[in-house]
Jmol script that loads the backbone (N, CA, C; Angstrom):
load data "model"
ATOM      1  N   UNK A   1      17.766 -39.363 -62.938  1.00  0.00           N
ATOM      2  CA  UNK A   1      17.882 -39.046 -61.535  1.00  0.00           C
ATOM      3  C   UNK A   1      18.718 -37.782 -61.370  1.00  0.00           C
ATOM      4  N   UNK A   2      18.085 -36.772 -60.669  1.00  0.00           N
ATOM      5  CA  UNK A   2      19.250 -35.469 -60.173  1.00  0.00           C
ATOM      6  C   UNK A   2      19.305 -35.675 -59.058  1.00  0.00           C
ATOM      7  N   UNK A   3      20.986 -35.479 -58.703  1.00  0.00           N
ATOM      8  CA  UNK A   3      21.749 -35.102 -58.048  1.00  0.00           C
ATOM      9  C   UNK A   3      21.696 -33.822 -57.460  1.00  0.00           C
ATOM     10  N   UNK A   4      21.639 -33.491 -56.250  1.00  0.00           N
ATOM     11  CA  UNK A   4      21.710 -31.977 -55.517  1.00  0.00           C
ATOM     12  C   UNK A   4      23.256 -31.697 -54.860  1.00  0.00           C
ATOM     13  N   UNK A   5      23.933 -31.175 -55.142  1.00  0.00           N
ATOM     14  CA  UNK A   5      25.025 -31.351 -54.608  1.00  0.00           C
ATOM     15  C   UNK A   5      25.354 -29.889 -53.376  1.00  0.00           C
ATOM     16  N   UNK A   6      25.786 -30.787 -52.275  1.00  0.00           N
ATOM     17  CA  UNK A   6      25.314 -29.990 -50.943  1.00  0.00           C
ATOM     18  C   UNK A   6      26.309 -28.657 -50.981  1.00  0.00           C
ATOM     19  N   UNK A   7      26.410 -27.415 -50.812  1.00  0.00           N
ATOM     20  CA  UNK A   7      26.864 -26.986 -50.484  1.00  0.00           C
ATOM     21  C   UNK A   7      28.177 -27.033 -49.457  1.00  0.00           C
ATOM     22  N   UNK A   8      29.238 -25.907 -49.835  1.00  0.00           N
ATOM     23  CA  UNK A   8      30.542 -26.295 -48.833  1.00  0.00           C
ATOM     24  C   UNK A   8      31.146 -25.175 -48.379  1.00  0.00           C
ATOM     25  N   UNK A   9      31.224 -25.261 -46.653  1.00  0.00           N
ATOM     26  CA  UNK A   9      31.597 -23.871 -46.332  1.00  0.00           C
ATOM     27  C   UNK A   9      32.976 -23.664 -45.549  1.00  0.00           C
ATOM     28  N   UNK A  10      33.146 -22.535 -45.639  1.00  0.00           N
ATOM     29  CA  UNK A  10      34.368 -22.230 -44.741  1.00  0.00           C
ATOM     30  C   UNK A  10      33.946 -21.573 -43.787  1.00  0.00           C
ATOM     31  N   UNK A  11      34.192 -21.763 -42.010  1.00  0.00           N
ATOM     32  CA  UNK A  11      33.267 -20.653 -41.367  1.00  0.00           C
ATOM     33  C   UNK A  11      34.732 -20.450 -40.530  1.00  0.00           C
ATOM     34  N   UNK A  12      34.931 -19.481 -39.507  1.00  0.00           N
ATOM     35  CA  UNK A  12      35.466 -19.159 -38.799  1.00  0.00           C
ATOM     36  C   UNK A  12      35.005 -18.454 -37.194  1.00  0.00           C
ATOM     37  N   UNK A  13      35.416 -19.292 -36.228  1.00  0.00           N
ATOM     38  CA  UNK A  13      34.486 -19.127 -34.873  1.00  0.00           C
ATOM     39  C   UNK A  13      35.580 -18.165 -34.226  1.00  0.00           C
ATOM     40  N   UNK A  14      35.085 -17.366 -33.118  1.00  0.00           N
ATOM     41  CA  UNK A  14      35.284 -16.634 -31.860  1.00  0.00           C
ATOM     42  C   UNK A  14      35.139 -17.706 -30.700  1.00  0.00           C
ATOM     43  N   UNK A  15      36.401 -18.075 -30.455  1.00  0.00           N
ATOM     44  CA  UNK A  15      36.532 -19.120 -28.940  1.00  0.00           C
ATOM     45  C   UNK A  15      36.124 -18.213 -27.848  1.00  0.00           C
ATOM     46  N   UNK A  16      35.945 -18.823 -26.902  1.00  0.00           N
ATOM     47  CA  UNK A  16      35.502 -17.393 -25.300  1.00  0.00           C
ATOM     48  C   UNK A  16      36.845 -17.639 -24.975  1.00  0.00           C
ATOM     49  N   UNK A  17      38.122 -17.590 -25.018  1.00  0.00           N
ATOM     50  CA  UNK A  17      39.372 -17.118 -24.694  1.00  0.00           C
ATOM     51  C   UNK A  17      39.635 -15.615 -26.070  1.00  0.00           C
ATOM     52  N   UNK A  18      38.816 -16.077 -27.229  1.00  0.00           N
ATOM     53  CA  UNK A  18      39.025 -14.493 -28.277  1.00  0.00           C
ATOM     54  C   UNK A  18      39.589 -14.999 -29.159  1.00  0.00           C
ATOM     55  N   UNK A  19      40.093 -16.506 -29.074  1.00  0.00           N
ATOM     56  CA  UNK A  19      41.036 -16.747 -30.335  1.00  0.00           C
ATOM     57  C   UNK A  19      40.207 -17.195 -31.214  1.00  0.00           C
ATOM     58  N   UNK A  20      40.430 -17.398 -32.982  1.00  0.00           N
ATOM     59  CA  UNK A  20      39.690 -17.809 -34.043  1.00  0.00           C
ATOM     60  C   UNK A  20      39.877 -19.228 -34.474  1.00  0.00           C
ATOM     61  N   UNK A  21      39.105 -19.635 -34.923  1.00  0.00           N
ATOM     62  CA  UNK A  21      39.184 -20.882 -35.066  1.00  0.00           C
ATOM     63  C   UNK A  21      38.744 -21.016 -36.648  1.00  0.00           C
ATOM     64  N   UNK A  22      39.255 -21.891 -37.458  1.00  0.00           N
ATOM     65  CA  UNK A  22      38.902 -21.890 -38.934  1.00  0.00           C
ATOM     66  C   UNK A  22      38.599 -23.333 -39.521  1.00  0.00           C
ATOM     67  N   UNK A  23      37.595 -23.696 -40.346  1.00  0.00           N
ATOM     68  CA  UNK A  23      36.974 -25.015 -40.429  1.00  0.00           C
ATOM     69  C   UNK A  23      36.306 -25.113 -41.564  1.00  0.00           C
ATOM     70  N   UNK A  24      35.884 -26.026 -42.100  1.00  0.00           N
ATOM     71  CA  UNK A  24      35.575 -26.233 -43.091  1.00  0.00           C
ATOM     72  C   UNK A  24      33.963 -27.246 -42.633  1.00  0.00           C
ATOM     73  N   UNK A  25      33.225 -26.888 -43.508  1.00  0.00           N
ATOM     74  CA  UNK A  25      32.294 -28.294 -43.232  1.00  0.00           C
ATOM     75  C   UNK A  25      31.346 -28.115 -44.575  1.00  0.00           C
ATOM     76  N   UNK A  26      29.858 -29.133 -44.602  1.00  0.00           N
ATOM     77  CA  UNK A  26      28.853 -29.125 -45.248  1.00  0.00           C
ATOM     78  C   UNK A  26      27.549 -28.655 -44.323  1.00  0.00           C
ATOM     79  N   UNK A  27      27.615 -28.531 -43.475  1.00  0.00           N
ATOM     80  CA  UNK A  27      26.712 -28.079 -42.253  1.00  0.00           C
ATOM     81  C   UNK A  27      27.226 -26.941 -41.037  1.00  0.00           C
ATOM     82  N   UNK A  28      26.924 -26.049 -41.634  1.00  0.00           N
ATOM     83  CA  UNK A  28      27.470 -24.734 -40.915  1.00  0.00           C
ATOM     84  C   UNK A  28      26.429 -24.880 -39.379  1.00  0.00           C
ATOM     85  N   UNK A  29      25.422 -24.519 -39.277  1.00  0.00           N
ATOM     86  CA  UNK A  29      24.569 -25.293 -37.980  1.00  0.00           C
ATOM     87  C   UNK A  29      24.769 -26.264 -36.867  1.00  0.00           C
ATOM     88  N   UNK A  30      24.644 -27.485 -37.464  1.00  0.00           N
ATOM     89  CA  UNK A  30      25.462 -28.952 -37.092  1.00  0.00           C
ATOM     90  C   UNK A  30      26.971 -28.801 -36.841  1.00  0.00           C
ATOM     91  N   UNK A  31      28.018 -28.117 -37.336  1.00  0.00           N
ATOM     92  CA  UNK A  31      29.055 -27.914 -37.011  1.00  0.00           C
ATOM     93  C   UNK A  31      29.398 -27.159 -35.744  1.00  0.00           C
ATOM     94  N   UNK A  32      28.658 -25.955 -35.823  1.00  0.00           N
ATOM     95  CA  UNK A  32      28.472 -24.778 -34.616  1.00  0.00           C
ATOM     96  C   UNK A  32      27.947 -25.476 -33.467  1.00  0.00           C
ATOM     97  N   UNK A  33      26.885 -26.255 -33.239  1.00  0.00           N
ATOM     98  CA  UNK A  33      26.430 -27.138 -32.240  1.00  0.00           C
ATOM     99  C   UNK A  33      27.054 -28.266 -31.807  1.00  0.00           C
ATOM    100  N   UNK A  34      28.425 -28.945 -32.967  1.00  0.00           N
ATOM    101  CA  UNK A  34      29.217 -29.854 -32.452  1.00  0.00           C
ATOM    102  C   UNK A  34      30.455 -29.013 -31.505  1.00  0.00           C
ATOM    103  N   UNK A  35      30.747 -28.324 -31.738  1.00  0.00           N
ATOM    104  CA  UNK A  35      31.923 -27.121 -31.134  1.00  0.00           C
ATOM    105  C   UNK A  35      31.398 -26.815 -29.861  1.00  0.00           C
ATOM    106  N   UNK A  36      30.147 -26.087 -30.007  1.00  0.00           N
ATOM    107  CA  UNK A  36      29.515 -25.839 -28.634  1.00  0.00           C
ATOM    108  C   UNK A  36      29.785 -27.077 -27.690  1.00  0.00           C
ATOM    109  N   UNK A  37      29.201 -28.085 -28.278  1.00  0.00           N
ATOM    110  CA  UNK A  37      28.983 -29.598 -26.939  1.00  0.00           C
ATOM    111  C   UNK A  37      30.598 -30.028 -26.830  1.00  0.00           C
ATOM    112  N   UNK A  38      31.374 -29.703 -26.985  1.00  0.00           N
ATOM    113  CA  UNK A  38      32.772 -30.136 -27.154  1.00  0.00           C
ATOM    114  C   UNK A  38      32.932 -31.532 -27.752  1.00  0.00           C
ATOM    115  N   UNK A  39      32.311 -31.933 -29.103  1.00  0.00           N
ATOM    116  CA  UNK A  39      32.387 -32.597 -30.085  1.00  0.00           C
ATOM    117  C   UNK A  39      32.940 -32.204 -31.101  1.00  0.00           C
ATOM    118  N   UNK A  40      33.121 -30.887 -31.420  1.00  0.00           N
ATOM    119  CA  UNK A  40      33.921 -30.535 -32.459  1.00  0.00           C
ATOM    120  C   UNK A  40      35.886 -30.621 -32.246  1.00  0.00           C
ATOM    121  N   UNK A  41      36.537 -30.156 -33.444  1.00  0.00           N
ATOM    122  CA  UNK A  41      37.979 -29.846 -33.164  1.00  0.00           C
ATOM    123  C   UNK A  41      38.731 -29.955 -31.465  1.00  0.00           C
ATOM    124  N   UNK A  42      39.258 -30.732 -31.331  1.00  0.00           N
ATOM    125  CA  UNK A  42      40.433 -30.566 -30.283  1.00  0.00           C
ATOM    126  C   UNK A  42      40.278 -29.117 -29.726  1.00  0.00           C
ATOM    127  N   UNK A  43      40.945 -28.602 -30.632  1.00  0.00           N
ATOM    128  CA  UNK A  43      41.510 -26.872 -30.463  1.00  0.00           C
ATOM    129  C   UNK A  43      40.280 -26.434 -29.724  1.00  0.00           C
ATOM    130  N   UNK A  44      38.943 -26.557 -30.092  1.00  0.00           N
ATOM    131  CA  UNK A  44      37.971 -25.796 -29.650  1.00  0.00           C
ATOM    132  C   UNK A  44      37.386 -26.383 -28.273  1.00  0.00           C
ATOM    133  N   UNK A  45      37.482 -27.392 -27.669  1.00  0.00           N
ATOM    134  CA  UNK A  45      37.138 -28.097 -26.906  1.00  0.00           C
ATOM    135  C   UNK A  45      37.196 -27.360 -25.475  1.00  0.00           C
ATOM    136  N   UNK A  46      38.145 -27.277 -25.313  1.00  0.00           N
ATOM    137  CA  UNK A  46      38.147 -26.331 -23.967  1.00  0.00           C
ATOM    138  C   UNK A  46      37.821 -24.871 -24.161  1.00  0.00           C
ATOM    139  N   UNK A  47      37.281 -24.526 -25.160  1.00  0.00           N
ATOM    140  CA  UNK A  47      36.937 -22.841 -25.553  1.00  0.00           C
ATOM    141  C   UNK A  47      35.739 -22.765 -25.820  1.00  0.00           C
ATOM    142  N   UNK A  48      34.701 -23.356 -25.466  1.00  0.00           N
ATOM    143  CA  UNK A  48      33.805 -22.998 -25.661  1.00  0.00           C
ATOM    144  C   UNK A  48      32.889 -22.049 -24.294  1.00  0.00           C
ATOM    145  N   UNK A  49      31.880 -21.023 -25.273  1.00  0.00           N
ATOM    146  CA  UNK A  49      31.412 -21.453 -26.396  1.00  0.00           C
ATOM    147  C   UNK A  49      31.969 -20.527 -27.054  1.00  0.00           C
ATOM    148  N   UNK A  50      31.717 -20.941 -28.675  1.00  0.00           N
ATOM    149  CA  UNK A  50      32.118 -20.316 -29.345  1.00  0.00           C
ATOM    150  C   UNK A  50      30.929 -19.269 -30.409  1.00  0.00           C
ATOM    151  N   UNK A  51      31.435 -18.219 -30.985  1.00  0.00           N
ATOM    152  CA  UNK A  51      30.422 -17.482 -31.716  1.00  0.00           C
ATOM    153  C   UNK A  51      30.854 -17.955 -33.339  1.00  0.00           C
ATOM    154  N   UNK A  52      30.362 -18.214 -34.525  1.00  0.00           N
ATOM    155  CA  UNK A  52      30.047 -18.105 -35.464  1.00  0.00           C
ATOM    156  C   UNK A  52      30.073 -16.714 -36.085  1.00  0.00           C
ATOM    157  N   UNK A  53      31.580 -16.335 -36.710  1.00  0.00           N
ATOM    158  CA  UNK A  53      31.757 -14.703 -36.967  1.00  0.00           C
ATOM    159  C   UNK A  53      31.691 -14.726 -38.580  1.00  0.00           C
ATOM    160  N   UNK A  54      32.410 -15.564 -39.151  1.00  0.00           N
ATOM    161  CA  UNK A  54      32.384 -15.504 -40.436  1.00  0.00           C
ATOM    162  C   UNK A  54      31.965 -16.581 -41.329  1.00  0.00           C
ATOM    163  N   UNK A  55      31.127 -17.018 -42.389  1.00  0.00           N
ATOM    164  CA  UNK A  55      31.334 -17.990 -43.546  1.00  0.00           C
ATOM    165  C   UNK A  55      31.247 -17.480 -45.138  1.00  0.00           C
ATOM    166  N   UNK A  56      31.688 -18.398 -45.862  1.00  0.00           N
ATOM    167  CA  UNK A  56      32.107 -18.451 -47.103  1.00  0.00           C
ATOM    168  C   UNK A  56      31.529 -19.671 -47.169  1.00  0.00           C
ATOM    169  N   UNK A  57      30.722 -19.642 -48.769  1.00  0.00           N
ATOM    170  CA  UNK A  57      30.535 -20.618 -49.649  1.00  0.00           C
ATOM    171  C   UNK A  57      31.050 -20.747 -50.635  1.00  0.00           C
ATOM    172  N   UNK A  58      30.891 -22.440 -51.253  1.00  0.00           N
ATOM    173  CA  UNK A  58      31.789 -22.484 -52.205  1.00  0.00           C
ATOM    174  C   UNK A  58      30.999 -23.795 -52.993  1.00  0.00           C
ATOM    175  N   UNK A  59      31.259 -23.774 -54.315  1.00  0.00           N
ATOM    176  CA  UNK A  59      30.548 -25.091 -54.786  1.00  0.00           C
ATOM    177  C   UNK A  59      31.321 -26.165 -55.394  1.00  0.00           C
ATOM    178  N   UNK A  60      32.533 -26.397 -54.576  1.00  0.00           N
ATOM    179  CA  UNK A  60      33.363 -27.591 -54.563  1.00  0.00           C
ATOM    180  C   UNK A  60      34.147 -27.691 -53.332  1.00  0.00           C
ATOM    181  N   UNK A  61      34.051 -28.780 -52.996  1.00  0.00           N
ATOM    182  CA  UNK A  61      35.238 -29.204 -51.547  1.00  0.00           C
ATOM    183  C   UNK A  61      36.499 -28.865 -51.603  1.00  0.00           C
ATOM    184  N   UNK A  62      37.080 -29.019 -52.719  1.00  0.00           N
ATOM    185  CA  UNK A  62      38.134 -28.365 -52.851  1.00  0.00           C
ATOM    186  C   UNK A  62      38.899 -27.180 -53.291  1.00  0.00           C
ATOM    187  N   UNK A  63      37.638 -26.322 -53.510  1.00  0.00           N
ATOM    188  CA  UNK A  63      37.883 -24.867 -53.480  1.00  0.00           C
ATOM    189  C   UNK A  63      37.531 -24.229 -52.309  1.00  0.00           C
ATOM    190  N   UNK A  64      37.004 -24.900 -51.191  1.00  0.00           N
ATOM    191  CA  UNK A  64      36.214 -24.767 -50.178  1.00  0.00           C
ATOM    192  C   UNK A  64      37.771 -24.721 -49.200  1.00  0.00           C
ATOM    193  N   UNK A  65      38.961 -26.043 -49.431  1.00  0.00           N
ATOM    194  CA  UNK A  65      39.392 -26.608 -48.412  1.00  0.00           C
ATOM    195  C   UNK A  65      40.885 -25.469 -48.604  1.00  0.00           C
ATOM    196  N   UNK A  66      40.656 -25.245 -50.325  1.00  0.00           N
ATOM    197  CA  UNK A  66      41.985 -24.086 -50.482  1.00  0.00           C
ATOM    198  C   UNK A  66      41.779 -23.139 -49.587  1.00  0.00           C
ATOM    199  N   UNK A  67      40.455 -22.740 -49.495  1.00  0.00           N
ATOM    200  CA  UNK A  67      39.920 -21.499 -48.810  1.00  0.00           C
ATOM    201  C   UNK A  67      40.277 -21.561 -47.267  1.00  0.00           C
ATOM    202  N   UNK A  68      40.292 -22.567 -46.567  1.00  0.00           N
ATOM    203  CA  UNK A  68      40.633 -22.729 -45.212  1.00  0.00           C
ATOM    204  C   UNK A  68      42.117 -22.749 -45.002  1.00  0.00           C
ATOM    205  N   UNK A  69      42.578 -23.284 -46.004  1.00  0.00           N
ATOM    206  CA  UNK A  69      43.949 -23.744 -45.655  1.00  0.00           C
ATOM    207  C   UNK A  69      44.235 -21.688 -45.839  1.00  0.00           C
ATOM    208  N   UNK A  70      44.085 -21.248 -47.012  1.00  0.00           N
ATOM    209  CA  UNK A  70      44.757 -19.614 -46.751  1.00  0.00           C
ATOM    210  C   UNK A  70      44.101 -18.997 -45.383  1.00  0.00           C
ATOM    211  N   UNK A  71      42.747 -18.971 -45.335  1.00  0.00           N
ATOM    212  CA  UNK A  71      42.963 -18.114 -44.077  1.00  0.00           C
ATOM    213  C   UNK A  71      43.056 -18.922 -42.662  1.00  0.00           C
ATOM    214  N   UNK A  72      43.804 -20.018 -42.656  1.00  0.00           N
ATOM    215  CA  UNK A  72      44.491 -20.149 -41.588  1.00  0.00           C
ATOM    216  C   UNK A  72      45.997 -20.236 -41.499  1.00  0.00           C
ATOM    217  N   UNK A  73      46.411 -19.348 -42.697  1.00  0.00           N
ATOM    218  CA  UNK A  73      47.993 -18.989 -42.920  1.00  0.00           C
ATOM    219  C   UNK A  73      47.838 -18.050 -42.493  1.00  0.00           C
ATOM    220  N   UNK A  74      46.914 -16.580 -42.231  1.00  0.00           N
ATOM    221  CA  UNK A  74      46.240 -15.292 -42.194  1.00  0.00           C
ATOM    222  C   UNK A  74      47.074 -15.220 -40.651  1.00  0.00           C
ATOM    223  N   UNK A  75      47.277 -13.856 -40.094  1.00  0.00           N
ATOM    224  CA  UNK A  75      47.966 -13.492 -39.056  1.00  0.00           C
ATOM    225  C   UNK A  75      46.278 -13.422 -38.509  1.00  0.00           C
ATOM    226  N   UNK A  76      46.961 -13.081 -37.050  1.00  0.00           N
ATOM    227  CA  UNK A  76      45.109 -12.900 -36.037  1.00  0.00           C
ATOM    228  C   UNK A  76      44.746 -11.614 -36.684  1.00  0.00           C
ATOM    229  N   UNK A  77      45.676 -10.104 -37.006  1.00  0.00           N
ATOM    230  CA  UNK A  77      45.233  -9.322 -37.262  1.00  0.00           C
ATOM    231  C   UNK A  77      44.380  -9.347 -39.134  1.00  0.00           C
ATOM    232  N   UNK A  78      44.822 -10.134 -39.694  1.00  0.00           N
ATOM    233  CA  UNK A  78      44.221 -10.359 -40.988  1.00  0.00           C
ATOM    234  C   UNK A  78      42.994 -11.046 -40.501  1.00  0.00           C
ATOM    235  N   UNK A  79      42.852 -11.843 -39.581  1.00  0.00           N
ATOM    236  CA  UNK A  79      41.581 -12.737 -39.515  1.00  0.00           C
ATOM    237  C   UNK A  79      40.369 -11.530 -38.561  1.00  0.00           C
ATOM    238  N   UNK A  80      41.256 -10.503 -38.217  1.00  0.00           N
ATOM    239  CA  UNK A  80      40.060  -9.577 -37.292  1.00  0.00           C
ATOM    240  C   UNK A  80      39.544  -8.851 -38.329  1.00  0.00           C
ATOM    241  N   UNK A  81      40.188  -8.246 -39.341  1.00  0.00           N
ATOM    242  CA  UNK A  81      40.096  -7.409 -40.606  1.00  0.00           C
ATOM    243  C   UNK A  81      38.772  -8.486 -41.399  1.00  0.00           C
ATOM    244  N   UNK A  82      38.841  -9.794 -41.561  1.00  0.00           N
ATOM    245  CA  UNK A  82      37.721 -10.417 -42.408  1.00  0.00           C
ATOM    246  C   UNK A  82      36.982 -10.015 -41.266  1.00  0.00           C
ATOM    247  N   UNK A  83      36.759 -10.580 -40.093  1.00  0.00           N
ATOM    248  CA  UNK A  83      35.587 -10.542 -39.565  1.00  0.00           C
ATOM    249  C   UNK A  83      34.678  -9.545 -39.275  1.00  0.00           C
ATOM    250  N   UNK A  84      35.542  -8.469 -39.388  1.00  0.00           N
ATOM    251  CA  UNK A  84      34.886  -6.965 -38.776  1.00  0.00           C
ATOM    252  C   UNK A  84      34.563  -6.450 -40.077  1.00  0.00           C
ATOM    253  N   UNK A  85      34.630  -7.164 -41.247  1.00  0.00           N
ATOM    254  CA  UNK A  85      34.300  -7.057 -42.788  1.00  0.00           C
ATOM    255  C   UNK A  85      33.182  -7.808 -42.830  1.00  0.00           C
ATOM    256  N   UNK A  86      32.845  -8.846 -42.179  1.00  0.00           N
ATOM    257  CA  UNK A  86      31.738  -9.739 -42.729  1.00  0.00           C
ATOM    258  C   UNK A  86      30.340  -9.335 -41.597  1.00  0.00           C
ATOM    259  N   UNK A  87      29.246 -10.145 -41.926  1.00  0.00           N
ATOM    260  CA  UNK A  87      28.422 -10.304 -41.064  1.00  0.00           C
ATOM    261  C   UNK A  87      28.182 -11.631 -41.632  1.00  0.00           C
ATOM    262  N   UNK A  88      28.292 -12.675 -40.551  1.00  0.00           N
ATOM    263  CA  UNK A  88      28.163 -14.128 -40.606  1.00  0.00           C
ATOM    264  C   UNK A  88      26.734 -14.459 -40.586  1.00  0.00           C
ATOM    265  N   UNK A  89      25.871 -13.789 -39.588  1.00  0.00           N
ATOM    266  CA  UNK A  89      24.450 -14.074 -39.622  1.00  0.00           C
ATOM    267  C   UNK A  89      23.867 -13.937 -41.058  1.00  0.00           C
ATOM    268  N   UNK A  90      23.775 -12.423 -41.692  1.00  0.00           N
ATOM    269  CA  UNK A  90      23.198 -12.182 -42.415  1.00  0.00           C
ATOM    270  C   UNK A  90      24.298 -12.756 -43.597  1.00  0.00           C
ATOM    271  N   UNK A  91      25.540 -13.462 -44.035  1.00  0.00           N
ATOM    272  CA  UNK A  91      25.864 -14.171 -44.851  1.00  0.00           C
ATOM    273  C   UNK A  91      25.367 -15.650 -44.874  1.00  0.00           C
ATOM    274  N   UNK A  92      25.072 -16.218 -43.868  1.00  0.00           N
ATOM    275  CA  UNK A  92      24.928 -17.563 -43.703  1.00  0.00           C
ATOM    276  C   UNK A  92      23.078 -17.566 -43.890  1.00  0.00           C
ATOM    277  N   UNK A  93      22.668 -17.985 -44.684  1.00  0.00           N
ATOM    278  CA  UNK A  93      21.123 -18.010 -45.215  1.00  0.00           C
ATOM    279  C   UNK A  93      21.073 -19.329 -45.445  1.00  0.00           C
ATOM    280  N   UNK A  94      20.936 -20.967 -44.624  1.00  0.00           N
ATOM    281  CA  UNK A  94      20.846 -22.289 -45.272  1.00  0.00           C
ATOM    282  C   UNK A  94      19.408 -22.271 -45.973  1.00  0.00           C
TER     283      UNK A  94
END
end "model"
wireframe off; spacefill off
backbone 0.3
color backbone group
């Protein structure tokens, strides 16, 4: 029997107040659509909606969760520097 083992991401959203938001999941999609309906995070609940600016993959949860925990040590100006570095659309390919 094989095993597929799901992918694990780190994404980081644009609240409509401007602030970032940083998260971890297995469903970058499903996550973005729980945030939107105010099912996702506390924090994001009253900020929506939110945009989908950055993700990172990773092929363990816990290299995935190191990854969140640093860039949400990141100042706002370090977290504008990734984003205006990345393109989330064209990184995020499920």
């Amino acid at each position: 029997m094989t095993t597929t083992r799901s992918p694990h991401y780190v994404y980081v959203l644009r609240c409509s107040d401007g602030t970032f938001y940083t998260g971890y999941t297995t469903d970058v999609e499903r996550r973005v659509r729980e945030h939107d309906a105010g099912e996702g995070a506390k924090y994001t609940r009253g900020r929506t909606p939110v945009e989908l600016v950055h993700v990172e993959s990773f092929d363990s949860r816990s290299a995935a969760m190191s990854r969140e925990y640093e860039l949400k040590q990141r100042t706002r100006a370090q977290k504008e520097r990734l984003v205006e570095s990345s393109d989330a659309e064209e990184a995020f390919d499920p």
